[in-house]
Residue, then its C-alpha position, 0 to 999 in steps of 0.5 A: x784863356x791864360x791868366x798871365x797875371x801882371x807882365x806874364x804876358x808881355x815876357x812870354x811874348x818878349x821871347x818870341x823874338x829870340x824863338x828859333x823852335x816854335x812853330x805854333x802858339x796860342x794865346x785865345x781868350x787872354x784878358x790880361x796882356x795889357x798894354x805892354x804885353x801886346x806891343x812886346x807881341x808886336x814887336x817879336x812879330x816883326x822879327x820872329x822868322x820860324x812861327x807859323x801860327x798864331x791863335x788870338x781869338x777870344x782876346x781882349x784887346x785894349x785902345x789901339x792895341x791891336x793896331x800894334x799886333x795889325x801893323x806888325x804883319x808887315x814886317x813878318x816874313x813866317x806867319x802862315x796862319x792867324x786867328x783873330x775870331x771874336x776880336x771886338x776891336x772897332x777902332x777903325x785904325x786898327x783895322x786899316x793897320x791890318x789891312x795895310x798889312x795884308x796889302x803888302x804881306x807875302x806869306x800870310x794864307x789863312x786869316x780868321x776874323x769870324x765874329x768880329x766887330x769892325x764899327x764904322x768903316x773898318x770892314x771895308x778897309x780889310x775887304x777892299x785890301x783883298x783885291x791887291x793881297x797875292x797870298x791869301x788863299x782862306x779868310x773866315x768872316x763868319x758872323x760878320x756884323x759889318x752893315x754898311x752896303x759899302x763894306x760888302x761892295x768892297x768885298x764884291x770888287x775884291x772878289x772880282x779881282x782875286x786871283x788866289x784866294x781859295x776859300x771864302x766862309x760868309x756863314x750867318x752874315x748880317x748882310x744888312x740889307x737884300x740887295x748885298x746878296x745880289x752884289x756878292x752873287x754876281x761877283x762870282x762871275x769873273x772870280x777866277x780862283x774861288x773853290x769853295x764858298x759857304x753861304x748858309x744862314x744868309x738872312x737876306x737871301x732875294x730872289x734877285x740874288x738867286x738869280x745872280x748866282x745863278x748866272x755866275x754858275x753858268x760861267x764860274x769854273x773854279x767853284x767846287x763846293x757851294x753851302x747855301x744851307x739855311x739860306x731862304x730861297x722858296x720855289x722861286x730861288x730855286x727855279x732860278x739856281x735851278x737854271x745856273x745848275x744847268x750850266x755848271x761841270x765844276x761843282x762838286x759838292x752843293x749843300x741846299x739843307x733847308x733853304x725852304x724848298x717845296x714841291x715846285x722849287x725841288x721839282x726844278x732841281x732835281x731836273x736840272x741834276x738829272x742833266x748836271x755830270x759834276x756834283x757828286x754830293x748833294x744835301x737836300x736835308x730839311x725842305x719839303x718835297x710834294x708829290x710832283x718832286x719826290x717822282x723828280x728826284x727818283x727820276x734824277x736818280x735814274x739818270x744821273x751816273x755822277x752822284x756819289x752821296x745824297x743826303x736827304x733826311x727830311x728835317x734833320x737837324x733843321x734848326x740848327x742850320x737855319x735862323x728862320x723857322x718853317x712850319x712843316x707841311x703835312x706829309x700823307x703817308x703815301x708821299x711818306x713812302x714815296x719819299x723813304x723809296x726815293x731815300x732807299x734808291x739814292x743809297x743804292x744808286x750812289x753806291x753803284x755809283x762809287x762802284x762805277x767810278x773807283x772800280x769797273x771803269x778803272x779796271x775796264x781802262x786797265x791794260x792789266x785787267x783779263x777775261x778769260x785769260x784774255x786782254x779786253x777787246x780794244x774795241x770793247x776799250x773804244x766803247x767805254x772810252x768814247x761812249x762814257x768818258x765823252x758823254x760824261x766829259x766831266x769824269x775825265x779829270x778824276x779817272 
């Protein structure tokens, strides 16, 4: 939030191009680069060969300034990291120069553009851009605004194509209508480079999108972490995602904290999580279990050996996770104990857990591990193998 005054700017961004040393910079909240000063930035941009990072957010950007700064990614050869969160740029040339850029940028990896305002046509530009990038592996559209069905379409169609892309933040999104939850959903299907998605907030979650989400789990096998947080999925949503858990070993970490579950919609969850060998932390924070889920949930926890942290506070927090307000359902005090058992046993299943997976097998698969002196017996060793380690093929990659 600098105050460069008249030309400060544009001279300290002059010097950039002669720069040899740093690395790093940021010019968030600048309201007084000017015309001048946002061209010198462009320019050093195009040449600078050491900085790697650059912050821009919360900057004010004047007619077609940020088309200079957009275009200049082109040329650069350094920049790793660019953060552009609350730009209110809406020339739909500025943000078609910045998708040029990222069609024929090599070195670029993380772009945020939370919060930004991309009029008429300009977030489908940047999306469809995606599906030729060959570097990015972070984009943050967080709070995106875009409302047109074609810009999410492009989007969905990148996705498809992707093959580096890593990380992928569609928190508080306004999709526009519900149908574009179904379209990102399925794209999931054939990403092949996706690791971690969040989704929370989504005001346009439908039941049809569930569904489609749940289907790209059952084939996905690069995902693993998933945030639907706030996301309103009900009893039917979650029957559906219920489903895809069934046939997912890639997931490791599902955060489903107040998506608006009730009995029925937990109940299918926790059966399907009896079953799943992959995810190792779990939110269910802020739903509101019955009686026929909270003896599900205990059930799950007696049959699943992979879960390593349960978070499971009943309405922690569960404003600030989601834009949709939820009465609560009242709870009897028996259910009430009920739930704070279920609460105390996942604390202690999850640590045998951990004790499970980071010390008695490792030890039992250790040659150097003695029991009175002696080698553990290789048939004791057969067991442990076959028996744990086949049944749970899951574990195999992290003992």
């Amino acid at each position: 939030g600098c105050d460069f005054g008249n030309g400060g700017f544009a001279a300290v961004a002059a010097s950039l191009a002669a720069n040899c040393a740093l690395t790093s910079i940021d010019f968030a909240g600048c309201e007084t680069a000017g015309a001048e000063g946002w061209k010198a930035l462009a320019e050093s941009l195009t040449i600078n060969c050491v900085l790697t990072s650059i912050d821009l957010s919360e900057s004010r950007f004047g007619n077609g300034d940020f088309a200079a700064v957009a275009a200049s990614l082109a040329a650069n050869r350094a920049l790793t990291s660019i953060d552009i969160g609350g730009c209110e740029e809406t020339s739909v040339e500025s943000w078609r120069a910045l998708a040029a850029s990222l069609q024929v940028n090599r070195v670029l990896k993380s772009v945020d553009l939370s919060c930004c305002s991309y009029g008429n046509g300009g977030f489908g530009a940047v999306a469809a851009s995606l599906a030729s990038n060959c570097t990015l592996t972070s984009i943050n559209l967080r709070c995106c605004e875009e409302s047109s069905v074609e810009g999410w379409k492009a989007l969905a169609e990148s996705l498809k194509l992707d093959r580096v892309l890593k990380s992928l933040d569609l928190s508080c999104c306004n999709f526009g209508y519900e149908g574009v939850w179904k379209i990102l959903a399925a794209s999931l299907a054939t990403n092949g480079a996706l690791t971690s998605i969040n989704f929370s907030d989504c005001r346009e979650a439908c039941v049809e999108g569930w569904k489609a989400l749940a289907e790209s789990l059952k084939v996905n096998c690069t995902l693993t972490s998933m945030n639907l947080s706030g996301a309103e999925a009900g009893d039917e949503g979650c029957k559906a995602l219920a489903e895809g858990l069934k046939g997912n070993q890639t997931l490791t970490s599902l955060s489903l904290r107040s998506i608006g579950a009730l009995d029925v919609g937990l109940e299918a969850l926790a059966k399907a999580l009896q079953c799943n060998g992959s995810i190792k932390e779990l939110d269910i924070c802020g739903n509101h279990p019955g009686p026929v889920a909270v003896e599900a949930l205990i059930k799950m926890l007696e049959e699943n050996d992979s879960l390593l942290d349960v978070n499971s506070g009943l309405f922690d927090n569960e404003r600030q996770y989601s834009n949709i307000f939820r009465p609560r359902p009242a709870m009897s005090e028996e259910l009430a104990e009920r739930y704070r058992k279920f609460q105390c046993i996942a604390e202690k299943r999850t640590l045998q857990n951990k004790v499970l997976r980071h010390v008695t097998v490792p030890l039992l698969l250790s040659n150097s591990v003695y029991l009175g002196g002696s080698l553990i017996p290789q048939d004791l060793m057969q067991h442990v193998t076959n028996d744990y380690l086949c049944s749970k093929g899951a574990l195999q990659d992290r003992l």
